[in-house]
PyMOL Python script that loads the backbone (N, CA, C, O; Angstrom):
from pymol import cmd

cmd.read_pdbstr("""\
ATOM      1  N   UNK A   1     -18.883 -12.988 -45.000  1.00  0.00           N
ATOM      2  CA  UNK A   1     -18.579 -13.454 -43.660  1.00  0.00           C
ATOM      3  C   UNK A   1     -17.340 -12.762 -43.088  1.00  0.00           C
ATOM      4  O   UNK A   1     -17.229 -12.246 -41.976  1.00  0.00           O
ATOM      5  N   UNK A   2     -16.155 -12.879 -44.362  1.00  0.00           N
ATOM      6  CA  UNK A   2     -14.950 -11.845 -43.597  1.00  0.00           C
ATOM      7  C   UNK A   2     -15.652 -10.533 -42.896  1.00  0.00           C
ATOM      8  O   UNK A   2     -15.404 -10.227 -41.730  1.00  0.00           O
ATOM      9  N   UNK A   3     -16.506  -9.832 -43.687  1.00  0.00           N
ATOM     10  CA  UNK A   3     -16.681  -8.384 -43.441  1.00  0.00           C
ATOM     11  C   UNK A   3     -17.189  -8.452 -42.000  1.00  0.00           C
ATOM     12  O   UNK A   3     -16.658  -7.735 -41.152  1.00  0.00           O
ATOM     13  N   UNK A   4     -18.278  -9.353 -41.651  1.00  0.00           N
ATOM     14  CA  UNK A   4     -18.794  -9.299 -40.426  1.00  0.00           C
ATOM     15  C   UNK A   4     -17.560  -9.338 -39.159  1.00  0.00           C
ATOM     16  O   UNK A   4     -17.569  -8.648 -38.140  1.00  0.00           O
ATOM     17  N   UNK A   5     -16.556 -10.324 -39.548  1.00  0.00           N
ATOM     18  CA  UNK A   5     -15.787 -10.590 -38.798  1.00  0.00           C
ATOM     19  C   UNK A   5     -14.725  -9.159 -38.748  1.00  0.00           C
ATOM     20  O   UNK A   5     -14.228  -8.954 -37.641  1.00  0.00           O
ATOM     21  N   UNK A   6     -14.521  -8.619 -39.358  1.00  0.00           N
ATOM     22  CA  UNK A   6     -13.819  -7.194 -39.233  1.00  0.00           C
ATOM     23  C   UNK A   6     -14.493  -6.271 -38.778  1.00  0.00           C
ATOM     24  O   UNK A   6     -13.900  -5.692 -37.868  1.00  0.00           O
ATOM     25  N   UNK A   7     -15.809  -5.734 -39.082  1.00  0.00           N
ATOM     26  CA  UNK A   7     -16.774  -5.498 -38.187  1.00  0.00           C
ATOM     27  C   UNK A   7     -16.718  -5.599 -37.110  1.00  0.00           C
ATOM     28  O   UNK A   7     -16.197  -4.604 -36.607  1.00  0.00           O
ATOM     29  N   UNK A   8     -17.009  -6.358 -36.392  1.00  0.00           N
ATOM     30  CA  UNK A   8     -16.530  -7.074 -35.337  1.00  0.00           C
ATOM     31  C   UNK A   8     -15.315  -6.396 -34.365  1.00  0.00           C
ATOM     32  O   UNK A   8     -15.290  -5.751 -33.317  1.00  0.00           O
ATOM     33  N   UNK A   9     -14.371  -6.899 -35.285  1.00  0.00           N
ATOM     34  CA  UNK A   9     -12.899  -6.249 -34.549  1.00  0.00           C
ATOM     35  C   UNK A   9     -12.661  -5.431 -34.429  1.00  0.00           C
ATOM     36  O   UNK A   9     -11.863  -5.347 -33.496  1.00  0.00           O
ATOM     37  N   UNK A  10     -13.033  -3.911 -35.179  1.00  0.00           N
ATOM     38  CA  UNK A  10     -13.261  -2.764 -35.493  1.00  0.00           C
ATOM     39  C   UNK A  10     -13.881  -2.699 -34.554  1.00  0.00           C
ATOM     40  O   UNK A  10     -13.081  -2.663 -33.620  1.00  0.00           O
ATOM     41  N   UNK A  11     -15.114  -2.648 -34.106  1.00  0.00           N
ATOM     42  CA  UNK A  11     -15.994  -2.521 -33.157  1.00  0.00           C
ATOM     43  C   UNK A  11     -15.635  -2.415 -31.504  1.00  0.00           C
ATOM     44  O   UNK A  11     -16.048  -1.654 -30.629  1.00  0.00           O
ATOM     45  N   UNK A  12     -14.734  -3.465 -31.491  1.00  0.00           N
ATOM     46  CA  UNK A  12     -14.225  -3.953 -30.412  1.00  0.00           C
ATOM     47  C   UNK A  12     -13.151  -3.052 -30.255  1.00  0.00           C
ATOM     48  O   UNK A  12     -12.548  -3.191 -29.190  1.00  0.00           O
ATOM     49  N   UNK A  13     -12.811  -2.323 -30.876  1.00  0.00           N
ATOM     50  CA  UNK A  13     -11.283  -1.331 -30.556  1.00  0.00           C
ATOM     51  C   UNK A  13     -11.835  -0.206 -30.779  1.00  0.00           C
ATOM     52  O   UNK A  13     -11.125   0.793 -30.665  1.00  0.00           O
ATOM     53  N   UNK A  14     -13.254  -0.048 -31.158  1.00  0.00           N
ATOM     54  CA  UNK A  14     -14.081   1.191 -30.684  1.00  0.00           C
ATOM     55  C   UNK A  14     -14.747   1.390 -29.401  1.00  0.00           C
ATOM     56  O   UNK A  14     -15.107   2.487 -28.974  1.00  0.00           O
ATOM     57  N   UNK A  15     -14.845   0.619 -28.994  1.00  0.00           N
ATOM     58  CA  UNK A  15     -15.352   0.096 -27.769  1.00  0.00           C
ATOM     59  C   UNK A  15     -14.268   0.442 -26.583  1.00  0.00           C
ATOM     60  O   UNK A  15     -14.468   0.969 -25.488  1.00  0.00           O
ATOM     61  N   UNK A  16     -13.048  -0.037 -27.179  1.00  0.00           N
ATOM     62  CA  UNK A  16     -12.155  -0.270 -26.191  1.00  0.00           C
ATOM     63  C   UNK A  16     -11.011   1.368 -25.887  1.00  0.00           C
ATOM     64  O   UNK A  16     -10.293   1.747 -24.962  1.00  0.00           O
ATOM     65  N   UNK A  17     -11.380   1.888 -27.169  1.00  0.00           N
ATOM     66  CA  UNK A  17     -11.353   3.330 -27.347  1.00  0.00           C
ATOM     67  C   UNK A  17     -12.037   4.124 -26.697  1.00  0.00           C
ATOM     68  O   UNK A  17     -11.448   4.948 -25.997  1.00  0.00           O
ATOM     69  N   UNK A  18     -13.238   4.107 -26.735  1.00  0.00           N
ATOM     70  CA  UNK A  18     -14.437   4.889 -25.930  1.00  0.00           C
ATOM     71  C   UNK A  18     -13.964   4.537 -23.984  1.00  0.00           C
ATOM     72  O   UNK A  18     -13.611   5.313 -23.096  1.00  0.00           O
ATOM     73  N   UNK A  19     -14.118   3.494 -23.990  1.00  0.00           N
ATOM     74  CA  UNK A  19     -14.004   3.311 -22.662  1.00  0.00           C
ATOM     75  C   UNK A  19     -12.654   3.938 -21.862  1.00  0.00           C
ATOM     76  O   UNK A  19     -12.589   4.439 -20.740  1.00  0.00           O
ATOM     77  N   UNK A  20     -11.586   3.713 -22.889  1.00  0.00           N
ATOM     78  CA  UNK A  20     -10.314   3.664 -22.176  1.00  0.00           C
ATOM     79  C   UNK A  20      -9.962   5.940 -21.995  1.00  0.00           C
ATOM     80  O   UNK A  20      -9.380   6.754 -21.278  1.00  0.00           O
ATOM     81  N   UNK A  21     -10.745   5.868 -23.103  1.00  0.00           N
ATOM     82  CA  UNK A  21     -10.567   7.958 -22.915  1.00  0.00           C
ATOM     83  C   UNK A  21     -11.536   8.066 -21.812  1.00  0.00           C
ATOM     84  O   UNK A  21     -11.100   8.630 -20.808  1.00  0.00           O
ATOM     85  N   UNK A  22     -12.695   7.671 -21.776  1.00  0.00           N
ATOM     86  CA  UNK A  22     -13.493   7.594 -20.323  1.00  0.00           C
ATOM     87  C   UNK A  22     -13.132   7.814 -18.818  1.00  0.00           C
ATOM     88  O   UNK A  22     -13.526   8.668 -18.024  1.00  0.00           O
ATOM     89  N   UNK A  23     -11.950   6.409 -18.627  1.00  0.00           N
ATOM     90  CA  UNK A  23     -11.627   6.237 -17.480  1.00  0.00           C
ATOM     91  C   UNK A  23      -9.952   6.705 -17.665  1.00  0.00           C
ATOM     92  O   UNK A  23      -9.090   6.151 -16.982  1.00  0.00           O
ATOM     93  N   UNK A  24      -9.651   7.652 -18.542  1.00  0.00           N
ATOM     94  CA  UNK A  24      -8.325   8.217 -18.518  1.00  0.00           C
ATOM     95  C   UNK A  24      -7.145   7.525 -18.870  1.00  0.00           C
ATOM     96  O   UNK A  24      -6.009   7.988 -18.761  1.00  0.00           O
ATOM     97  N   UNK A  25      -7.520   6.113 -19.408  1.00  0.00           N
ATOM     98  CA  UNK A  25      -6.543   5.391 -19.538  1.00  0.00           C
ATOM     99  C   UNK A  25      -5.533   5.438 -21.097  1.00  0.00           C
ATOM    100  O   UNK A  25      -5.830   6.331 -21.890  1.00  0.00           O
ATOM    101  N   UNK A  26      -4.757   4.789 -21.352  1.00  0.00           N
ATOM    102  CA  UNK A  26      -3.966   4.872 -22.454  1.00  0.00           C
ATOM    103  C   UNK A  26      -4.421   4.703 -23.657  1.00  0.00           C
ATOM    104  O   UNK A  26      -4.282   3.617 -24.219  1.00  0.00           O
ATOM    105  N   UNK A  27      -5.096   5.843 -24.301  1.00  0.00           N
ATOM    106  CA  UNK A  27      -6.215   5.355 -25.112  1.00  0.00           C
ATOM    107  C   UNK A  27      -5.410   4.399 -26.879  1.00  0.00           C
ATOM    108  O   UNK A  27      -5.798   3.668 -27.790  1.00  0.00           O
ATOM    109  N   UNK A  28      -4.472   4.913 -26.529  1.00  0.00           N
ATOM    110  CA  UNK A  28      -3.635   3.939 -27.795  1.00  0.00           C
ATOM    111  C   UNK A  28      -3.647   2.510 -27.967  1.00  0.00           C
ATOM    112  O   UNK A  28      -4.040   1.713 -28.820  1.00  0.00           O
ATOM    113  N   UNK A  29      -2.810   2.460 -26.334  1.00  0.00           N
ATOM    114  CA  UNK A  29      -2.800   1.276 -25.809  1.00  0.00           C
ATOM    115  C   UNK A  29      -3.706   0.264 -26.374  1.00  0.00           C
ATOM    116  O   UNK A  29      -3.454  -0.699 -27.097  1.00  0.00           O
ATOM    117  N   UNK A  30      -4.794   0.684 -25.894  1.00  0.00           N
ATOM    118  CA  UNK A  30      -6.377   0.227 -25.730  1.00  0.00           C
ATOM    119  C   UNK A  30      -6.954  -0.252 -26.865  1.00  0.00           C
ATOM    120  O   UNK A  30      -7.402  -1.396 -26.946  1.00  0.00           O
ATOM    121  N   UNK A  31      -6.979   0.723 -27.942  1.00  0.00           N
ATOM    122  CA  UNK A  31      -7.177   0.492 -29.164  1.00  0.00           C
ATOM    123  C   UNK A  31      -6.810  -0.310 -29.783  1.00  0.00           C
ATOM    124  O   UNK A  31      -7.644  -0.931 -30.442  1.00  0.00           O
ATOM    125  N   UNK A  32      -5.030  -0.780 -29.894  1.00  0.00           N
ATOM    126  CA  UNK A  32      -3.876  -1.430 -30.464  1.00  0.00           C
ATOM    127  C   UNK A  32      -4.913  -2.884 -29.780  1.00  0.00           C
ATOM    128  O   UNK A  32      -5.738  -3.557 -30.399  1.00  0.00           O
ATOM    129  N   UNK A  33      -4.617  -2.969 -28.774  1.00  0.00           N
ATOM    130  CA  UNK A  33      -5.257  -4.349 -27.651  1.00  0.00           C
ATOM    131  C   UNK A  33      -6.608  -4.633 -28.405  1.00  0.00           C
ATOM    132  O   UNK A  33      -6.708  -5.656 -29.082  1.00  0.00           O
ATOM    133  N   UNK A  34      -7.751  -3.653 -28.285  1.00  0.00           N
ATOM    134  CA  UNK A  34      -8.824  -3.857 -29.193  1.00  0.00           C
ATOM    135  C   UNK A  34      -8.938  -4.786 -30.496  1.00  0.00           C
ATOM    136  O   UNK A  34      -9.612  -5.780 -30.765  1.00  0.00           O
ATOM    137  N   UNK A  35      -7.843  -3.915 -31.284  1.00  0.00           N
ATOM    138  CA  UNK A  35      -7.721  -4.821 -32.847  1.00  0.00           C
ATOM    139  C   UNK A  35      -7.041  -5.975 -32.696  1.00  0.00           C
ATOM    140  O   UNK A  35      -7.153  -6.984 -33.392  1.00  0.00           O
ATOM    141  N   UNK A  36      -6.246  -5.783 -31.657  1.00  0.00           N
ATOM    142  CA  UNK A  36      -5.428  -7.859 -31.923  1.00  0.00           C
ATOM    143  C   UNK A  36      -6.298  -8.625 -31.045  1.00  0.00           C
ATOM    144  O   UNK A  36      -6.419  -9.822 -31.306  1.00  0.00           O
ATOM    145  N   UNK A  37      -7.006  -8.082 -29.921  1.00  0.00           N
ATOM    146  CA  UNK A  37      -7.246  -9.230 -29.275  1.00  0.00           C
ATOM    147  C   UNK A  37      -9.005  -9.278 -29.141  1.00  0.00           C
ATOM    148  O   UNK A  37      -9.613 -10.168 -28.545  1.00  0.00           O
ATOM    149  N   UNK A  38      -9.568  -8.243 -29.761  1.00  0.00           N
ATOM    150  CA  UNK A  38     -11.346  -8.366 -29.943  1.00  0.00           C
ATOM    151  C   UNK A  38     -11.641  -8.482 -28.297  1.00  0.00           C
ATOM    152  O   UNK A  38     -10.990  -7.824 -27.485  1.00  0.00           O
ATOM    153  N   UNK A  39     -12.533  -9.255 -27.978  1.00  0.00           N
ATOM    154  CA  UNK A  39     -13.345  -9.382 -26.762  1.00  0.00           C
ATOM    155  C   UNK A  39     -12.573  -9.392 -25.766  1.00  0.00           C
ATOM    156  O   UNK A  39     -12.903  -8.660 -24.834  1.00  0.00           O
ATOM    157  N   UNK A  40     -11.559 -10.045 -25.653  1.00  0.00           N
ATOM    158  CA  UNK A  40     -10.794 -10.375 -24.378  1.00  0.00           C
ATOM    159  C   UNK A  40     -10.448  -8.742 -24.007  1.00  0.00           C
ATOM    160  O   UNK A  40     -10.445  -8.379 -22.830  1.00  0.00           O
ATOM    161  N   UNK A  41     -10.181  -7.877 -25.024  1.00  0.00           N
ATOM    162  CA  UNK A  41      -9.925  -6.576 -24.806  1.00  0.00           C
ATOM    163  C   UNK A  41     -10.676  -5.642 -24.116  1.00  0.00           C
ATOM    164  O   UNK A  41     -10.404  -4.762 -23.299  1.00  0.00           O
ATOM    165  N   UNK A  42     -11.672  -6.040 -24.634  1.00  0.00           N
ATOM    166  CA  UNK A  42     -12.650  -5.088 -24.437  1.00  0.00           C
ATOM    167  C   UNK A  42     -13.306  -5.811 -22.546  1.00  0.00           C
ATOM    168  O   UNK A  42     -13.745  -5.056 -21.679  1.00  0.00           O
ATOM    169  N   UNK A  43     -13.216  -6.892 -22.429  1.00  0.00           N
ATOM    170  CA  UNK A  43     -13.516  -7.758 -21.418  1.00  0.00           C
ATOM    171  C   UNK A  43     -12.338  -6.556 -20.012  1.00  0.00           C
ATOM    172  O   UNK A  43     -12.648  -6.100 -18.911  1.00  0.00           O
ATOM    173  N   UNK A  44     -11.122  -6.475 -20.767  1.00  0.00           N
ATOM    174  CA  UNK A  44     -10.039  -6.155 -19.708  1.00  0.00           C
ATOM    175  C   UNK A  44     -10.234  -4.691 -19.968  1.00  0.00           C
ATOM    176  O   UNK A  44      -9.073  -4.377 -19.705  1.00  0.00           O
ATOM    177  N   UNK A  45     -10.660  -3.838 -20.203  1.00  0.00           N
ATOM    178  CA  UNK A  45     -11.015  -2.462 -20.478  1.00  0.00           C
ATOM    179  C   UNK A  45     -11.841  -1.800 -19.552  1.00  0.00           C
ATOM    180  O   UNK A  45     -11.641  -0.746 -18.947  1.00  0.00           O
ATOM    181  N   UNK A  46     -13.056  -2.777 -19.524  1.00  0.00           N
ATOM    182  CA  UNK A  46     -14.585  -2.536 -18.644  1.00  0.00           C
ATOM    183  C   UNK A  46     -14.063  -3.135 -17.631  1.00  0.00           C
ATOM    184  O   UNK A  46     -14.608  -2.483 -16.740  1.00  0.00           O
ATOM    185  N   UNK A  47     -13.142  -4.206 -16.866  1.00  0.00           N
ATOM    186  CA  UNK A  47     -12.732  -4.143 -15.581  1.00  0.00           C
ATOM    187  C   UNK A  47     -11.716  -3.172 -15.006  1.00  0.00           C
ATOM    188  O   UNK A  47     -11.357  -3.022 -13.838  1.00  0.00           O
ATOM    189  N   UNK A  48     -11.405  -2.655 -15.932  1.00  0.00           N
ATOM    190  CA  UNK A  48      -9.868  -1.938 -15.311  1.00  0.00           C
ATOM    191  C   UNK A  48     -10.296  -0.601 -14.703  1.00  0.00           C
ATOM    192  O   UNK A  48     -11.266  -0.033 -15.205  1.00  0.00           O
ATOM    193  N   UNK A  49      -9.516   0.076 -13.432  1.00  0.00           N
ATOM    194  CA  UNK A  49     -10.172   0.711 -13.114  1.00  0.00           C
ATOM    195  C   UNK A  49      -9.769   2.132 -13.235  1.00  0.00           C
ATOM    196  O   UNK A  49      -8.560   2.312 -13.376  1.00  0.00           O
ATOM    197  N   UNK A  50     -10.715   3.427 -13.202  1.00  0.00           N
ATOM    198  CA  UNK A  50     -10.151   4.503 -13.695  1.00  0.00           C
ATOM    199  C   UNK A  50      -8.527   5.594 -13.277  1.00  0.00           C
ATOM    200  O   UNK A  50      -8.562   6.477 -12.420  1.00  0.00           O
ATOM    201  N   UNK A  51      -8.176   5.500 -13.502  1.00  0.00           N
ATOM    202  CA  UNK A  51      -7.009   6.886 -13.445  1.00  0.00           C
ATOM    203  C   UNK A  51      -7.645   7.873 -12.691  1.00  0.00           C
ATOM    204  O   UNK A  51      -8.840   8.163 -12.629  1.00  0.00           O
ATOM    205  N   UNK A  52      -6.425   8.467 -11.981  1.00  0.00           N
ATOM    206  CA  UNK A  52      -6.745   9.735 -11.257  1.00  0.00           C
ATOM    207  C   UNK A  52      -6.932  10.914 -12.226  1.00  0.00           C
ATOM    208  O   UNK A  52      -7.201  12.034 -11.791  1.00  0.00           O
TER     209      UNK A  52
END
""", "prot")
cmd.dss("prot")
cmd.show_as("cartoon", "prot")
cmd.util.cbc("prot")
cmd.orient("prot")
């Protein structure tokens, strides 16, 4: 059950990785946010809007 749940979080700061080099944003940032905060991250990632 742990594993799924790291899975999971991992996932979510891949996610939040992919998106954030996408729209030019701080892709560190993003990542760091990903692993502590899972969904809510990834929730504030896909609204935020791209960089010039």
């Amino acid at each position: 059950m742990e594993i799924l749940v790291l899975l999971v979080w991992v996932g979510c700061a891949a996610i939040c990785y992919s998106q954030a080099k996408k729209k030019n944003l701080n892709v560190g940032l993003w990542t760091v946010l990903g692993l502590l905060f899972g969904f809510f991250a990834v929730i504030g990632v896909l609204v935020s809007q791209p960089k010039a």
